[in-house]
Gaussian input, Z-matrix of N, CA and C with variables (Angstrom, degrees):
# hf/3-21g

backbone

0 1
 N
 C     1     B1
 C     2     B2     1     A1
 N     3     B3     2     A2     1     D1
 C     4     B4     3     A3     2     D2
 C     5     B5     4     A4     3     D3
 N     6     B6     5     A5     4     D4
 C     7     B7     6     A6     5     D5
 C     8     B8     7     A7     6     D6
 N     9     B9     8     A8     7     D7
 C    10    B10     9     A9     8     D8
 C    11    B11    10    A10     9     D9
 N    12    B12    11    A11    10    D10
 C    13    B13    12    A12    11    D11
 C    14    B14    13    A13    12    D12
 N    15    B15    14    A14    13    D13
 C    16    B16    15    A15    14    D14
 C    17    B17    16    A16    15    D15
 N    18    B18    17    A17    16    D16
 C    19    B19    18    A18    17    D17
 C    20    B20    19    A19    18    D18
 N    21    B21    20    A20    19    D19
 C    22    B22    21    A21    20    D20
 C    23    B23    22    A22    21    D21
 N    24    B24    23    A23    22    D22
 C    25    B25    24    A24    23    D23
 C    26    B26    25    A25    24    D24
 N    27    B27    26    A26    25    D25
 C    28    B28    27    A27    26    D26
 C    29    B29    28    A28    27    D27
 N    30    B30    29    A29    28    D28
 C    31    B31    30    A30    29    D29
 C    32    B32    31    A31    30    D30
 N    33    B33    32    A32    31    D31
 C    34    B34    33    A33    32    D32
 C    35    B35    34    A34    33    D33
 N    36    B36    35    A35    34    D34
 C    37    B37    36    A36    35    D35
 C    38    B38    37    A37    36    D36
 N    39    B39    38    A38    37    D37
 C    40    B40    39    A39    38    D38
 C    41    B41    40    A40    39    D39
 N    42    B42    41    A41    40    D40
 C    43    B43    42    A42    41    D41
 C    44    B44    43    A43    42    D42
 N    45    B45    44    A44    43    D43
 C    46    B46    45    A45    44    D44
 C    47    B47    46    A46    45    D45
 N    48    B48    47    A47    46    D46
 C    49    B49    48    A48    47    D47
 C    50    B50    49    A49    48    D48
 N    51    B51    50    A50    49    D49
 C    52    B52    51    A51    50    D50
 C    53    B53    52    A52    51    D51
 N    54    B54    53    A53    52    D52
 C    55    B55    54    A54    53    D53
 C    56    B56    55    A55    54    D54
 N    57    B57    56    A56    55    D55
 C    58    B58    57    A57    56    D56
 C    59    B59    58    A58    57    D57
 N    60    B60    59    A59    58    D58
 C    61    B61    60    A60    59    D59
 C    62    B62    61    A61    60    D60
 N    63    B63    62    A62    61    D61
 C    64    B64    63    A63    62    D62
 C    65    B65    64    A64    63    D63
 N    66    B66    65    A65    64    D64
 C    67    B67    66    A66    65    D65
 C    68    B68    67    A67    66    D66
 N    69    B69    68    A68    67    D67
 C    70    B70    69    A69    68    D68
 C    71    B71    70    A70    69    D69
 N    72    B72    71    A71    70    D70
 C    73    B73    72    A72    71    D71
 C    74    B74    73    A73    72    D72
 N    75    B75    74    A74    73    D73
 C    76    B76    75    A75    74    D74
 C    77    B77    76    A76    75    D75
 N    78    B78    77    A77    76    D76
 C    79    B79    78    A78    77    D77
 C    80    B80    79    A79    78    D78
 N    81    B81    80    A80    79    D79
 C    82    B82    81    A81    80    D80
 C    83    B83    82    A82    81    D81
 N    84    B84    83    A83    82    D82
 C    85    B85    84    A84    83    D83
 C    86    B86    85    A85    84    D84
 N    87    B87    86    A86    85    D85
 C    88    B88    87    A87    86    D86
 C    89    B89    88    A88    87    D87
 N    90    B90    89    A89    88    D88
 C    91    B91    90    A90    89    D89
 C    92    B92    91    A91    90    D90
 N    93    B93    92    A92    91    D91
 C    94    B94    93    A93    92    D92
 C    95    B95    94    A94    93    D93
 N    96    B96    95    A95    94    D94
 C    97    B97    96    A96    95    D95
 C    98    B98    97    A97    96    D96
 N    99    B99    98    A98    97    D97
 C   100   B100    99    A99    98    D98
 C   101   B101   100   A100    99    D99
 N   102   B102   101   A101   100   D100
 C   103   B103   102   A102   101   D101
 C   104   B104   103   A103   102   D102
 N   105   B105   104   A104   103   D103
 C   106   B106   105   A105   104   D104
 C   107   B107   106   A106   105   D105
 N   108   B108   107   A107   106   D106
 C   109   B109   108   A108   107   D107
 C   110   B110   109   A109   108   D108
 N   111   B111   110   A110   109   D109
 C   112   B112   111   A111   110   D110
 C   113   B113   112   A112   111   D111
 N   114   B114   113   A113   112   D112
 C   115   B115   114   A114   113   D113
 C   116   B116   115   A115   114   D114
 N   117   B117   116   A116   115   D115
 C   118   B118   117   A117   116   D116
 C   119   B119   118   A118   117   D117
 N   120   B120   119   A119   118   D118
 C   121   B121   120   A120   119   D119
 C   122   B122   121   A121   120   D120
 N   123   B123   122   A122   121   D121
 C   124   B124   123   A123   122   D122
 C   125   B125   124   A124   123   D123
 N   126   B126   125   A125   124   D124
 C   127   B127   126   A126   125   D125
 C   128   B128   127   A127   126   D126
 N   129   B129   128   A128   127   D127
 C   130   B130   129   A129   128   D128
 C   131   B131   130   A130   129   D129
 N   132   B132   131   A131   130   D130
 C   133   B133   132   A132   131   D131
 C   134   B134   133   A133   132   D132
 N   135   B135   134   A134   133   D133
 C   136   B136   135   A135   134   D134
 C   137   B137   136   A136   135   D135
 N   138   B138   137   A137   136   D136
 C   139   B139   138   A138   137   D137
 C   140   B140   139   A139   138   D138
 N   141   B141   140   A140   139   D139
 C   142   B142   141   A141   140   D140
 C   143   B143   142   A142   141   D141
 N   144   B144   143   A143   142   D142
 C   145   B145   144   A144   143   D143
 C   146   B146   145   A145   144   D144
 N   147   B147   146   A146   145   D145
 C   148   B148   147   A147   146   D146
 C   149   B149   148   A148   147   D147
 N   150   B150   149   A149   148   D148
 C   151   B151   150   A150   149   D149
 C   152   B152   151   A151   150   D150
 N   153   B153   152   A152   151   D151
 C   154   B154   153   A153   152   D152
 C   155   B155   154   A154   153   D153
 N   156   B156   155   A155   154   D154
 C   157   B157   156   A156   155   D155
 C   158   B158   157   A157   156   D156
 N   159   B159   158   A158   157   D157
 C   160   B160   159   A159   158   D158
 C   161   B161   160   A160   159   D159
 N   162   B162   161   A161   160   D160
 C   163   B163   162   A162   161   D161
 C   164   B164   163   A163   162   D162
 N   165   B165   164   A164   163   D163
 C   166   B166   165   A165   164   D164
 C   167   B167   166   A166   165   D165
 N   168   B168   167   A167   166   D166
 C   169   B169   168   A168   167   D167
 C   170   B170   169   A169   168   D168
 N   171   B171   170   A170   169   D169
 C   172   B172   171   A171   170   D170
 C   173   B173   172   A172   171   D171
 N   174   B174   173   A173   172   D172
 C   175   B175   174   A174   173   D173
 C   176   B176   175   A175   174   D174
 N   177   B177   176   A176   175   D175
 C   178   B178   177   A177   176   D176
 C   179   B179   178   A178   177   D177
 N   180   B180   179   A179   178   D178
 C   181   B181   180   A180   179   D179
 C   182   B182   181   A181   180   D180
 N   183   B183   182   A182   181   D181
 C   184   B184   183   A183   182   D182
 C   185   B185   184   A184   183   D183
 N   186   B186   185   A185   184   D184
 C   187   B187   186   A186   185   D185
 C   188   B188   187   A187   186   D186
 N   189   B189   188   A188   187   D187
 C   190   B190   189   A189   188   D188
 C   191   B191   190   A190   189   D189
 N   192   B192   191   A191   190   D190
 C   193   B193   192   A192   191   D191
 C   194   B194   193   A193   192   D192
 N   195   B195   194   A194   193   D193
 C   196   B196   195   A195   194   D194
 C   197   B197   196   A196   195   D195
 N   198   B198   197   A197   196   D196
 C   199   B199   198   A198   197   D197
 C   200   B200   199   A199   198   D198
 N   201   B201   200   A200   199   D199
 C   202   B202   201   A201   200   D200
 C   203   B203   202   A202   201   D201
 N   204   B204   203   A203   202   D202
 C   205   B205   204   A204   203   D203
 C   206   B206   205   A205   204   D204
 N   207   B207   206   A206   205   D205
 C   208   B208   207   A207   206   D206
 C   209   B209   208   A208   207   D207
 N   210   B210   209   A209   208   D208
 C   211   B211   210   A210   209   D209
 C   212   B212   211   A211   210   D210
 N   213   B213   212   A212   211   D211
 C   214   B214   213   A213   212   D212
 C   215   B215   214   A214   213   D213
 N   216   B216   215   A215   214   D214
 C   217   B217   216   A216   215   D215
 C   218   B218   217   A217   216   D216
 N   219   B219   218   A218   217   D217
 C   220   B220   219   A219   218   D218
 C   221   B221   220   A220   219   D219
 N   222   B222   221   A221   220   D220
 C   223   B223   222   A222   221   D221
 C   224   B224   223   A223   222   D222
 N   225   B225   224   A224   223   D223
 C   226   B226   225   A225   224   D224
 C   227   B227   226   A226   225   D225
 N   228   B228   227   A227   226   D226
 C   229   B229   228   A228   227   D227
 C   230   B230   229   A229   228   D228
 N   231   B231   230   A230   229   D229
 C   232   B232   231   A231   230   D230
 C   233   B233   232   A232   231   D231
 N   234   B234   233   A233   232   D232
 C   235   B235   234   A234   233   D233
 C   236   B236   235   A235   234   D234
 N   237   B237   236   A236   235   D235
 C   238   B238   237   A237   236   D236
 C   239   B239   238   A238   237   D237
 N   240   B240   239   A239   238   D238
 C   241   B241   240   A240   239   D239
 C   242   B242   241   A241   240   D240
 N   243   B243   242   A242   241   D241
 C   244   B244   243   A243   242   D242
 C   245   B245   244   A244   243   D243
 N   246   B246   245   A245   244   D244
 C   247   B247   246   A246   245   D245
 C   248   B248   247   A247   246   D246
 N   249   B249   248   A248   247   D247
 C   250   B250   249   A249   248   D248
 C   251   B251   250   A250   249   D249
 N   252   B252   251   A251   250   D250
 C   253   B253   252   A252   251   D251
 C   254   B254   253   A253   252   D252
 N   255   B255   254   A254   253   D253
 C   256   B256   255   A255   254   D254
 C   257   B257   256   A256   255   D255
 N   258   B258   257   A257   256   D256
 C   259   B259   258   A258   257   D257
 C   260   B260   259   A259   258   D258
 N   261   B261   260   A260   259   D259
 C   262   B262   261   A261   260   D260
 C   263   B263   262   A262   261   D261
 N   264   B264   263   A263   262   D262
 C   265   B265   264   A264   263   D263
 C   266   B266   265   A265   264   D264
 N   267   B267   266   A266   265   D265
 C   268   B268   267   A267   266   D266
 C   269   B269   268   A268   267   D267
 N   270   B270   269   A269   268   D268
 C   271   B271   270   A270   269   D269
 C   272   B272   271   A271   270   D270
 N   273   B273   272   A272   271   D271
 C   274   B274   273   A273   272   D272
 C   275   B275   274   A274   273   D273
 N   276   B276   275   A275   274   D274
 C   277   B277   276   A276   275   D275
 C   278   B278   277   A277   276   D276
 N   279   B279   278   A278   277   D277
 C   280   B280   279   A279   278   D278
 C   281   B281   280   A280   279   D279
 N   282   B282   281   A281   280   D280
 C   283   B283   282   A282   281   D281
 C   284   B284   283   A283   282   D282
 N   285   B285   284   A284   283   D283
 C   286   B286   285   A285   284   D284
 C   287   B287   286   A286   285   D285
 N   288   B288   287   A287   286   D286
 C   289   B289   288   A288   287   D287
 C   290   B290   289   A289   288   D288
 N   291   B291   290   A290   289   D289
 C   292   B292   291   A291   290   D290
 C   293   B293   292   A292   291   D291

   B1=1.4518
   B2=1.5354
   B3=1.1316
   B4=2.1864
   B5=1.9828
   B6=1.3267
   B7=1.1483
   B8=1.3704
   B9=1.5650
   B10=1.5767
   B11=1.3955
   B12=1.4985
   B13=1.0111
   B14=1.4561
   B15=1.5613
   B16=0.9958
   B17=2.0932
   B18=0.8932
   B19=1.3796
   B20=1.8497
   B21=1.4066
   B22=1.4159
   B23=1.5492
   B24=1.5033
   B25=1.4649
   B26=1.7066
   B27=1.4668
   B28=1.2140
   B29=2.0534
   B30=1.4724
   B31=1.8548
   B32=1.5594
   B33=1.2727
   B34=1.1012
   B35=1.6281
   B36=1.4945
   B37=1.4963
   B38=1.5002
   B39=2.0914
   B40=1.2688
   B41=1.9334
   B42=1.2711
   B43=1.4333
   B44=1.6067
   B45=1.6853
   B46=1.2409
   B47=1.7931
   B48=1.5419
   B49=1.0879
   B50=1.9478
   B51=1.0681
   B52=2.0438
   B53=1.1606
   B54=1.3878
   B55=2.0629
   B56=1.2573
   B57=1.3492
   B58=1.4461
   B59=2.2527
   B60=1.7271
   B61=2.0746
   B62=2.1479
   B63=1.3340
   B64=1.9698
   B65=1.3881
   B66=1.3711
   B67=1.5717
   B68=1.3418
   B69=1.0273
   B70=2.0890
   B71=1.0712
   B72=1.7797
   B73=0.9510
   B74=2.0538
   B75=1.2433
   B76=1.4030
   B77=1.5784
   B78=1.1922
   B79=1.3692
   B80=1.9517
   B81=1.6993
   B82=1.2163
   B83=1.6380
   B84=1.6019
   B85=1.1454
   B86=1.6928
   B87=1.1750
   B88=1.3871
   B89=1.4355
   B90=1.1345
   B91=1.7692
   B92=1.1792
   B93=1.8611
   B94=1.0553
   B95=1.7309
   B96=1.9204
   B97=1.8087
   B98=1.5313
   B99=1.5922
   B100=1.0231
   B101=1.6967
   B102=1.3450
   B103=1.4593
   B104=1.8397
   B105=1.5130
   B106=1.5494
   B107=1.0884
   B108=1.6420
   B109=1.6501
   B110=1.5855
   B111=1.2114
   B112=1.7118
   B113=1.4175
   B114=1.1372
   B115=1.5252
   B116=1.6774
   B117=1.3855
   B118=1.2901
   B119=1.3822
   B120=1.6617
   B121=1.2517
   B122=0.9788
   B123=1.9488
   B124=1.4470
   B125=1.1993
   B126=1.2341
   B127=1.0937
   B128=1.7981
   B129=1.1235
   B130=1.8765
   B131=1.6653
   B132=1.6987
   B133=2.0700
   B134=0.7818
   B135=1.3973
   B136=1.3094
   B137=2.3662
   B138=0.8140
   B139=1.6011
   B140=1.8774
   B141=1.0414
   B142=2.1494
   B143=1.4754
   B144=1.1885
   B145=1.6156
   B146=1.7568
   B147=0.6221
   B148=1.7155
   B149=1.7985
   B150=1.2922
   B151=0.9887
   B152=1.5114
   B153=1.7405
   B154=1.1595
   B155=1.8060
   B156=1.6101
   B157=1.8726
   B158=1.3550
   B159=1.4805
   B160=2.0667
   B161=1.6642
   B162=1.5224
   B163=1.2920
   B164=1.1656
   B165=1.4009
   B166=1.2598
   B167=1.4855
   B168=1.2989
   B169=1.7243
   B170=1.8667
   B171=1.9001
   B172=1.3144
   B173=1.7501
   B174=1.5457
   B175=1.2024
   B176=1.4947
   B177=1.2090
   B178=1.5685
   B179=1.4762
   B180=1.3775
   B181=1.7494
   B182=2.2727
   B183=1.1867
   B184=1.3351
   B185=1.5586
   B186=1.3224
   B187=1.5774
   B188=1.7555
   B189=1.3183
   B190=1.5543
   B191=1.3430
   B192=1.4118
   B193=1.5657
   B194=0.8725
   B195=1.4551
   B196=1.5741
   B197=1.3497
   B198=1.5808
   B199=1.6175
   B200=1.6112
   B201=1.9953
   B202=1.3895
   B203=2.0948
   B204=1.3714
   B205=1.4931
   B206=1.9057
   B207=0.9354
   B208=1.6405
   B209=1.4363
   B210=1.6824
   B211=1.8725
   B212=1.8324
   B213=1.5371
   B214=1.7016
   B215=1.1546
   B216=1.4773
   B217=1.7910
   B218=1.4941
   B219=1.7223
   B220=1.9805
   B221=1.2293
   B222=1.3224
   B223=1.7081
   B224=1.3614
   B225=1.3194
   B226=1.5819
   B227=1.6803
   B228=1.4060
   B229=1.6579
   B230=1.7500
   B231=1.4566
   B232=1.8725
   B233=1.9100
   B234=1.4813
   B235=1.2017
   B236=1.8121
   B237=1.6893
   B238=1.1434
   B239=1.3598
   B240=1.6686
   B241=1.4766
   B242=2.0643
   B243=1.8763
   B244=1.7130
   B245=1.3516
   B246=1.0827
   B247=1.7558
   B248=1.9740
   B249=1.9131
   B250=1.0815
   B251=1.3465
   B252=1.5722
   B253=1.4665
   B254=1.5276
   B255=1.5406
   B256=1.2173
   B257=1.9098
   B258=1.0015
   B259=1.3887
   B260=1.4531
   B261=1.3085
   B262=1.7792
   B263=1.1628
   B264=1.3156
   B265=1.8785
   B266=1.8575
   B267=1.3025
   B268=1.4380
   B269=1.7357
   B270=1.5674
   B271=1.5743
   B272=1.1526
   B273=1.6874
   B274=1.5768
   B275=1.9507
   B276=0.9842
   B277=1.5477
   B278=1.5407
   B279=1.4078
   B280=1.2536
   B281=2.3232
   B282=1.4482
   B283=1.5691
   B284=1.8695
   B285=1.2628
   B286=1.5386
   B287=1.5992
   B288=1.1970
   B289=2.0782
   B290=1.9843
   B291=1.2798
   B292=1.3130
   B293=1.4910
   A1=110.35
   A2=118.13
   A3=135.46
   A4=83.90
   A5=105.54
   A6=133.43
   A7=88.71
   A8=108.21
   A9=137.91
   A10=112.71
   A11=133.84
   A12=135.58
   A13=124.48
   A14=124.60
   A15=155.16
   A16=107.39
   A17=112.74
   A18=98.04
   A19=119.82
   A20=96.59
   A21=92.77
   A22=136.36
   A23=116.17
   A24=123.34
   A25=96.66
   A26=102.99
   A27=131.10
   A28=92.47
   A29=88.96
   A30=121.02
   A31=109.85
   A32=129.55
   A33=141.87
   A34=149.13
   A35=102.99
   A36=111.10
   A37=102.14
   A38=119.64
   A39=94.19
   A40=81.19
   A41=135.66
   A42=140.38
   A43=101.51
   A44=122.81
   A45=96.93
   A46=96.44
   A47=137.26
   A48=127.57
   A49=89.46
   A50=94.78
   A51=116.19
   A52=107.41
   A53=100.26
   A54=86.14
   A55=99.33
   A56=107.46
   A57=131.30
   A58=111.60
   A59=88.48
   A60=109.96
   A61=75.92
   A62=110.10
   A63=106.47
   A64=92.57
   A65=129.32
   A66=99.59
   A67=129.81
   A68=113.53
   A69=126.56
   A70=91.08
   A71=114.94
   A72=162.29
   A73=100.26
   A74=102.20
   A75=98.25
   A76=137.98
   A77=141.54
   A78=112.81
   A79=68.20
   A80=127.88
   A81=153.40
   A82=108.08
   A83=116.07
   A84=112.59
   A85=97.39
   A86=130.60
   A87=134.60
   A88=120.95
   A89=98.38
   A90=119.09
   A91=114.24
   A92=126.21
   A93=121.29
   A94=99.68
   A95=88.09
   A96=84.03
   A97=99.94
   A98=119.74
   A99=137.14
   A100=128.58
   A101=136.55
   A102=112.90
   A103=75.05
   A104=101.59
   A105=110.80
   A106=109.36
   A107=106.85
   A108=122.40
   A109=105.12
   A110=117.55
   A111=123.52
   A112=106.24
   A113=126.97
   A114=124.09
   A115=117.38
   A116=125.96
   A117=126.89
   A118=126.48
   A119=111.20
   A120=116.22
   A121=116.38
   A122=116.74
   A123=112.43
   A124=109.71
   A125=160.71
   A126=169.10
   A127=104.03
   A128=115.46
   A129=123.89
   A130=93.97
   A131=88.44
   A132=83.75
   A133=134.09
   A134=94.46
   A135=120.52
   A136=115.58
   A137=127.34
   A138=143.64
   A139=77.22
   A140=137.63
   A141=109.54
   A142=89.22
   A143=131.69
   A144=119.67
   A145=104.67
   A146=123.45
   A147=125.93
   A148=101.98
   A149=107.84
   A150=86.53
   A151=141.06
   A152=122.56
   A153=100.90
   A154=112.53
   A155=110.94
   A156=105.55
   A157=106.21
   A158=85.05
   A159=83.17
   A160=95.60
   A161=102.08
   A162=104.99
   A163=128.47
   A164=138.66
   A165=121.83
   A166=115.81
   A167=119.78
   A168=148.07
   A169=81.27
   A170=125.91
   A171=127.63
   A172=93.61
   A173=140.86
   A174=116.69
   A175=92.41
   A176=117.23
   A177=136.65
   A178=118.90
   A179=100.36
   A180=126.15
   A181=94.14
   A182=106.40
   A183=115.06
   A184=107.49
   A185=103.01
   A186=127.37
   A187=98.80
   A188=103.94
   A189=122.80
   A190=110.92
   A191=122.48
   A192=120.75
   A193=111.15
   A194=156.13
   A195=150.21
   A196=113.97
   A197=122.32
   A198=106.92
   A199=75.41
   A200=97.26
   A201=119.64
   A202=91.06
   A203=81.46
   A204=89.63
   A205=103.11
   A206=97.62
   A207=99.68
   A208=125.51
   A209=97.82
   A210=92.86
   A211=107.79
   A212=107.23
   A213=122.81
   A214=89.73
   A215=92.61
   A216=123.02
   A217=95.04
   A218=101.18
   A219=88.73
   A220=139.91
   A221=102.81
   A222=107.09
   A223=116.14
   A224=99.38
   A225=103.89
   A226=117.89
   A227=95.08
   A228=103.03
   A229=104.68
   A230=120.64
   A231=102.68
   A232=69.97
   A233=120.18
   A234=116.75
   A235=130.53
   A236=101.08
   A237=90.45
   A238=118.61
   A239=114.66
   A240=118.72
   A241=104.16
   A242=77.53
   A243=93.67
   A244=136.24
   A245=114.92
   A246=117.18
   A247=92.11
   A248=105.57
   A249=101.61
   A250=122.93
   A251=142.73
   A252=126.06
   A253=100.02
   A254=90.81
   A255=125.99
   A256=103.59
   A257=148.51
   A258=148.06
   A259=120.61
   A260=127.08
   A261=125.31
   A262=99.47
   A263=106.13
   A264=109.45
   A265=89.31
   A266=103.56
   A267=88.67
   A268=105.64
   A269=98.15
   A270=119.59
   A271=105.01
   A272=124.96
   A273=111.97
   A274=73.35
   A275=125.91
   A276=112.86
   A277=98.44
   A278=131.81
   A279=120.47
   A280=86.50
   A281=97.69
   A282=80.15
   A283=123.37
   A284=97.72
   A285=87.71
   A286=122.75
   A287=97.95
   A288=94.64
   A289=92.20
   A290=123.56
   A291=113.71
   A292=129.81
   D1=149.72
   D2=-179.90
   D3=-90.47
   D4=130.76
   D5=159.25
   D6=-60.18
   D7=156.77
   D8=145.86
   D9=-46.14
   D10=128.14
   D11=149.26
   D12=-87.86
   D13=108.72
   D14=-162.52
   D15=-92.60
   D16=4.54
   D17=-168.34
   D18=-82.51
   D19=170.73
   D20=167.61
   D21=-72.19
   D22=43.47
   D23=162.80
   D24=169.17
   D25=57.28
   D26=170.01
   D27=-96.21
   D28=141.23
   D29=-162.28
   D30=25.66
   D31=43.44
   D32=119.29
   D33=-33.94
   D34=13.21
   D35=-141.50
   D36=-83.87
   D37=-21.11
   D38=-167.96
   D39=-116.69
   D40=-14.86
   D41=172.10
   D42=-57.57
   D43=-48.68
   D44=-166.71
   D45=-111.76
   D46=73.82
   D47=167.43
   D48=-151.86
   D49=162.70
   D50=-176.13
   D51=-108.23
   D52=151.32
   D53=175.70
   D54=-92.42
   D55=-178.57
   D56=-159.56
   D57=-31.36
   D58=-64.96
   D59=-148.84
   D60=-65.86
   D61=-22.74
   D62=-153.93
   D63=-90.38
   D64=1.24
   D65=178.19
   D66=-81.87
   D67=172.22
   D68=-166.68
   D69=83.08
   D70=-166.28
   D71=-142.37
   D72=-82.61
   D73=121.76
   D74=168.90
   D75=-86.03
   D76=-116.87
   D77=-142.07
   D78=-126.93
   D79=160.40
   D80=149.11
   D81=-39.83
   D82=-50.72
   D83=-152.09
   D84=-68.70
   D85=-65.48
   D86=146.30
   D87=16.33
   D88=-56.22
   D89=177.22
   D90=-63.84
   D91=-41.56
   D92=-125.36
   D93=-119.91
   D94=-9.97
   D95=-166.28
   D96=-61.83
   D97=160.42
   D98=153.71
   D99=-65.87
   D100=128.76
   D101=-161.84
   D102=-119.54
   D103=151.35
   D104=152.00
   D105=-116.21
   D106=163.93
   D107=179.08
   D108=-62.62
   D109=124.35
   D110=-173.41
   D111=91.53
   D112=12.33
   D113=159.41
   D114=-72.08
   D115=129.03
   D116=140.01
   D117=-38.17
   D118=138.54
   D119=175.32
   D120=-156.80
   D121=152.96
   D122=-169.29
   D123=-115.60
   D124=82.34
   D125=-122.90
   D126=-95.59
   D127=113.91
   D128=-162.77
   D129=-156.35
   D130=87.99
   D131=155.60
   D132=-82.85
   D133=140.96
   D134=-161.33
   D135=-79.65
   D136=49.37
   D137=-150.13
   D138=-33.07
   D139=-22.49
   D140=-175.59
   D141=-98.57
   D142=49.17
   D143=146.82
   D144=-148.78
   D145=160.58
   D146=-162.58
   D147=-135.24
   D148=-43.59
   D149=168.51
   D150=-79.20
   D151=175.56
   D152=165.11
   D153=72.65
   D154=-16.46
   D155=-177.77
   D156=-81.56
   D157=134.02
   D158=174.49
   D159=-94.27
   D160=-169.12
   D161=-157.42
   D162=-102.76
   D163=162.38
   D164=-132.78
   D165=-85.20
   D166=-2.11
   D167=-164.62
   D168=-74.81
   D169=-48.40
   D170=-154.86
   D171=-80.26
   D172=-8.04
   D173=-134.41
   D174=-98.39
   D175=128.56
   D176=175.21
   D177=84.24
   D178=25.54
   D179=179.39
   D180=-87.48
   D181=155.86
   D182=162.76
   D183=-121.78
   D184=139.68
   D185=-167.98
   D186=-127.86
   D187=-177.05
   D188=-177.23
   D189=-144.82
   D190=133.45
   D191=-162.62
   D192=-74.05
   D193=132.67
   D194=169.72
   D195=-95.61
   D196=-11.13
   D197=-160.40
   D198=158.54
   D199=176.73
   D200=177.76
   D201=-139.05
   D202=151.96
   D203=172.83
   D204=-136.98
   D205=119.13
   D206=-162.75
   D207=48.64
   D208=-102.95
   D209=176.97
   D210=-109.92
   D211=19.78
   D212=-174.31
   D213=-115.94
   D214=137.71
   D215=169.57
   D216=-91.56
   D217=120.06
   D218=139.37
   D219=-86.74
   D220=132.61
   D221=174.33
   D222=-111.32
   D223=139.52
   D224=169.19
   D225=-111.59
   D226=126.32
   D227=-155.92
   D228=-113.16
   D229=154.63
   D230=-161.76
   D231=-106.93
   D232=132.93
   D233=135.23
   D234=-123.99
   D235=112.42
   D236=-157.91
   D237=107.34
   D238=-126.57
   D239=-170.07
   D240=-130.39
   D241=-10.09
   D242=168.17
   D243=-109.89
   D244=161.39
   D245=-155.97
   D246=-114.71
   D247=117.64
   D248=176.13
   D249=-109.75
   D250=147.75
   D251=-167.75
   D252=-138.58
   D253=116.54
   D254=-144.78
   D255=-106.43
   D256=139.80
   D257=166.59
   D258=-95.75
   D259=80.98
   D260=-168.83
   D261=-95.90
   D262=161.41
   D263=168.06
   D264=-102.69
   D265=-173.04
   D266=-154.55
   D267=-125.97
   D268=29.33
   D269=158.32
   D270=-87.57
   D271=20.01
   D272=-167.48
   D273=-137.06
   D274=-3.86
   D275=-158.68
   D276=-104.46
   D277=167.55
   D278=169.29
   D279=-161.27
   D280=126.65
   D281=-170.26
   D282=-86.69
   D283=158.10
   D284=-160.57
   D285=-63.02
   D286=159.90
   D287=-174.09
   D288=-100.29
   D289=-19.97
   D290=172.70
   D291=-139.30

């Protein structure tokens, strides 16, 4: 028998892949917005950057920025009845429209 695969982007197969014309690296502007503390955010991984992705339980959740820690935004995300604070880079962030 194949052991269980346990990893971090285990049955992920159609959440973390792009279709065909979208693969690599996405667009600068993405990169470049500025986030402030009390900003909305929509959290959408991004599968052509590896780093910096939180995990796939957060993807299409909205959070609120708390701070930056180098080139990672913190977010604080409600899951549940608990509040999680999370470190994204911000090819995974997109900010909220509501």
């Amino acid at each position: 028998m194949v052991k269980k695969s346990h990893g971090f982007r285990a049955r992920t197969r159609s959440l973390m892949s792009k279709r065909v014309r979208t693969r690599g690296l996405g667009s600068l502007s993405t990169v470049l917005i500025d986030y402030e503390e009390g900003d909305r955010v929509n959290i959408v991984i991004d599968p052509g950057v590896h780093k910096g992705m939180p995990h796939r339980r957060y993807h299409g959740l909205t959070g609120v920025v708390t701070g930056q820690r180098g080139r990672g935004i913190e977010v604080d995300v409600k899951q549940g009845k608990a509040i999680k604070s999370l470190i994204i880079r911000p090819e995974h962030l997109r900010p909220s429209r509501g």
